[in-house]
OpenMM code with the backbone's topology and positions (N, CA, C; nanometers):
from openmm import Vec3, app, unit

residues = "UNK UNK UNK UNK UNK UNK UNK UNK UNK UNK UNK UNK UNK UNK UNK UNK UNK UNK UNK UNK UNK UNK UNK UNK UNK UNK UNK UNK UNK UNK UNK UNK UNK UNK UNK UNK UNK UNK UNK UNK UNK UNK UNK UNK UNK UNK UNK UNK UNK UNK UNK UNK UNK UNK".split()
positions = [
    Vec3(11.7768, 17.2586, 8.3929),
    Vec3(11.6913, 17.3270, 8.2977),
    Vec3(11.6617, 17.4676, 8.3454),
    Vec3(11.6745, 17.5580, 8.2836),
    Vec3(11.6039, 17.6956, 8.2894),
    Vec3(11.4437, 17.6882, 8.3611),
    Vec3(11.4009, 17.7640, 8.4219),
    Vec3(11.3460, 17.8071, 8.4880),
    Vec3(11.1981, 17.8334, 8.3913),
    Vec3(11.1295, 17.7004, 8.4031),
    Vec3(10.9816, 17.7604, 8.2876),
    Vec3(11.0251, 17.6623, 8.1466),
    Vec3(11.1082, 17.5838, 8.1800),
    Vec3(11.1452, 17.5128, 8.0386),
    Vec3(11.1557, 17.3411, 8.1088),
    Vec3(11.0727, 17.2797, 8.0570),
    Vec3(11.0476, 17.1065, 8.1331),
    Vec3(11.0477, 17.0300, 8.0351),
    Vec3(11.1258, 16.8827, 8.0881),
    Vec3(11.0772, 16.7900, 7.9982),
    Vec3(10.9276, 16.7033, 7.9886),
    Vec3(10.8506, 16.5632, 7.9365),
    Vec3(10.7643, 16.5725, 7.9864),
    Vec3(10.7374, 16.5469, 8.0816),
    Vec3(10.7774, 16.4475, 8.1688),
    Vec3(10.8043, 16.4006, 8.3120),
    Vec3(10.7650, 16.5236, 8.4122),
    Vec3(10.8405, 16.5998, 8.3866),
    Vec3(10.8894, 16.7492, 8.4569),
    Vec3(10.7423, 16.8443, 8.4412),
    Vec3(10.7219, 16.8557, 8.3346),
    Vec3(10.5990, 16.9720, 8.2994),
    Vec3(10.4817, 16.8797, 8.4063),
    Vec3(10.4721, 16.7442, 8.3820),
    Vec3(10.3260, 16.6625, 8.4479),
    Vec3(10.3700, 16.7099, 8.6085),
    Vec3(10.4948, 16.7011, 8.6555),
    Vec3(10.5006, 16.6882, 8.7842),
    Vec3(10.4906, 16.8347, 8.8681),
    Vec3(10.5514, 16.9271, 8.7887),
    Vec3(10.5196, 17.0895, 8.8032),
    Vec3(10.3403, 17.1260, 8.8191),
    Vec3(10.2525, 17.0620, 8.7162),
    Vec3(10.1384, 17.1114, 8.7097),
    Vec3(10.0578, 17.0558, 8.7922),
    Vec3(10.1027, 16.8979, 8.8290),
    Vec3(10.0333, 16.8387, 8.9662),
    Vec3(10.1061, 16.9211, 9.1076),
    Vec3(10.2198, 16.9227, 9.1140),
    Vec3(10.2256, 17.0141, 9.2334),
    Vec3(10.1532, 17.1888, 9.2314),
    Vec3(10.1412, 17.2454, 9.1754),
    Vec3(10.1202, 17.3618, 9.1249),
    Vec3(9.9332, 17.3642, 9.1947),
    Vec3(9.8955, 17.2448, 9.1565),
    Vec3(9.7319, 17.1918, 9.2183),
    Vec3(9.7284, 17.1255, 9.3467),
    Vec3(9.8644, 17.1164, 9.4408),
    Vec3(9.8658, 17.0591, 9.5524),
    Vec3(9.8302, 16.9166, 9.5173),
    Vec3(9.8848, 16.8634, 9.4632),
    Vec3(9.9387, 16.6672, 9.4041),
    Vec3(10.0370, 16.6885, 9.4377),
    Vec3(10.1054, 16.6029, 9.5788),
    Vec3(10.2692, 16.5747, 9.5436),
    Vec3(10.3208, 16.4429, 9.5352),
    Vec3(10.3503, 16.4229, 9.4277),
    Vec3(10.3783, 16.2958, 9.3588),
    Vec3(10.5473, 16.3239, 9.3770),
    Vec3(10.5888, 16.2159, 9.3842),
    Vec3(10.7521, 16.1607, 9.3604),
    Vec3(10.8185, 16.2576, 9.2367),
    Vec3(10.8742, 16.3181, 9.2134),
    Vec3(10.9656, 16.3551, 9.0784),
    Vec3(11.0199, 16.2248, 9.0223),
    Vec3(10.9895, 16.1869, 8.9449),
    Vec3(11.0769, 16.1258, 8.8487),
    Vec3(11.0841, 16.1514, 8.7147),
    Vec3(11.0922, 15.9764, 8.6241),
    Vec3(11.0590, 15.9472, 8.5043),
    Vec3(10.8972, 15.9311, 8.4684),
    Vec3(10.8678, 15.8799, 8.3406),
    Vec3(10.7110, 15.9062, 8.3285),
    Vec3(10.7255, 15.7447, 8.3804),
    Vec3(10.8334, 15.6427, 8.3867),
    Vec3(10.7864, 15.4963, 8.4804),
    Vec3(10.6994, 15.5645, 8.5708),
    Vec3(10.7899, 15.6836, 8.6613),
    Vec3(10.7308, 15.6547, 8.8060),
    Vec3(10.5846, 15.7019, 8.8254),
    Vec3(10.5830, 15.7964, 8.7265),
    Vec3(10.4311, 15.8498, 8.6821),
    Vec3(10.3407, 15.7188, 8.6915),
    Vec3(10.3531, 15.7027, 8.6429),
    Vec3(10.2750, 15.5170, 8.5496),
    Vec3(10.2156, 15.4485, 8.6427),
    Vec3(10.3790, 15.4178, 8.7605),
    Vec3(10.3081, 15.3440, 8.8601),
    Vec3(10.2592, 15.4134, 8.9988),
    Vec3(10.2796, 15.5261, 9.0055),
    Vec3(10.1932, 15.5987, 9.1204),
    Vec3(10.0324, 15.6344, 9.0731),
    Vec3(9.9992, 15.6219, 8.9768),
    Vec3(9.8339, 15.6162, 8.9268),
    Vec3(9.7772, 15.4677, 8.9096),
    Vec3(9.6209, 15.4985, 8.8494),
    Vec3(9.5761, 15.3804, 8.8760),
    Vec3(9.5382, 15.3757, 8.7442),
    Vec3(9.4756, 15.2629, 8.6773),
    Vec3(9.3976, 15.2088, 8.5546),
    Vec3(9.3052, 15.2921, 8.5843),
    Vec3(9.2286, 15.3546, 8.4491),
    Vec3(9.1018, 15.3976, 8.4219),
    Vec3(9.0472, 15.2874, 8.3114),
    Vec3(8.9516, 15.2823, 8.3130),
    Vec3(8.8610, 15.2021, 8.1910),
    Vec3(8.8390, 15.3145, 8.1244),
    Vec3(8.8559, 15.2855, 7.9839),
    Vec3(8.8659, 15.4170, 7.8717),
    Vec3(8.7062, 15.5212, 7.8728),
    Vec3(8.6160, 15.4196, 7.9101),
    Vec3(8.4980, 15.5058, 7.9164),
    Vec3(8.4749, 15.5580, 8.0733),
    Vec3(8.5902, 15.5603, 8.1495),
    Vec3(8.5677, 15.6516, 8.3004),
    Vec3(8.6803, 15.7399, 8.2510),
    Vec3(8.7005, 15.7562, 8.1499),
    Vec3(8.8206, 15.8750, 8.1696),
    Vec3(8.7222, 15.9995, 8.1993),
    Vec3(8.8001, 16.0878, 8.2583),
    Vec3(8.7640, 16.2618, 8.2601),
    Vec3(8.8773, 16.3502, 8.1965),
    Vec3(8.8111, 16.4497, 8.2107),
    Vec3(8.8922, 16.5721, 8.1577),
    Vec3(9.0218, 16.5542, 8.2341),
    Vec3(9.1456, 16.6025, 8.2381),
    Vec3(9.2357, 16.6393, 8.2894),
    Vec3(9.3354, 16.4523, 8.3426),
    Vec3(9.2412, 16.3786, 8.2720),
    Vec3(9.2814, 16.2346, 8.3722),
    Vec3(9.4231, 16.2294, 8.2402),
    Vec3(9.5638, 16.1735, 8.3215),
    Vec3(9.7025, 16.1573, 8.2255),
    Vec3(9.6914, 16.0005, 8.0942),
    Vec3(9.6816, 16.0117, 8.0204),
    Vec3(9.7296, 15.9133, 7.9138),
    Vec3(9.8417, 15.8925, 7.8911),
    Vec3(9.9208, 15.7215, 7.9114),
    Vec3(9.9926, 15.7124, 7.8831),
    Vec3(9.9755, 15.5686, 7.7562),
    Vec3(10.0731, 15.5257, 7.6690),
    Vec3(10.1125, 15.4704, 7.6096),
    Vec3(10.2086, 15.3517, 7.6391),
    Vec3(10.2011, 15.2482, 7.6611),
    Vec3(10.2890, 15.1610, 7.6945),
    Vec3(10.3528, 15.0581, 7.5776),
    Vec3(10.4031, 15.0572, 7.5033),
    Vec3(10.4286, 14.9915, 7.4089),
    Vec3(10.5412, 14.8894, 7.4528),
    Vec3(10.4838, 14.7254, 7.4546),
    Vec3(10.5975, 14.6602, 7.5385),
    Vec3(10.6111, 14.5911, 7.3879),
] * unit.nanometer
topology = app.Topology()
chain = topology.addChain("A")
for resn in residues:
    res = topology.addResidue(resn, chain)
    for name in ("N", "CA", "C"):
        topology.addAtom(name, app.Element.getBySymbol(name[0]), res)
């Protein structure tokens, strides 16, 4: 990819390193399972949402 152009995987993992997070590069799996459960009423600002549709 060009330089400033991400998929979403890519853009989450750029903006956590960018804040000193260094998480694994992957897929949004690996996203998924390197975080933890929030209970919907502890979310905060900036916390990642994902969608799991099994």
């Amino acid at each position: 990819m060009e330089k400033g152009h991400f998929d979403c995987s890519g853009f989450i993992y750029a903006m956590l390193r960018s804040n000193g997070i260094m998480w694994a590069i992957g897929i949004t799996d690996t996203l998924v399972k390197q975080g933890k459960r929030v209970p919907e009423k502890g979310l905060q600002v900036g916390d990642l949402n994902f969608l799991l549709f099994l």
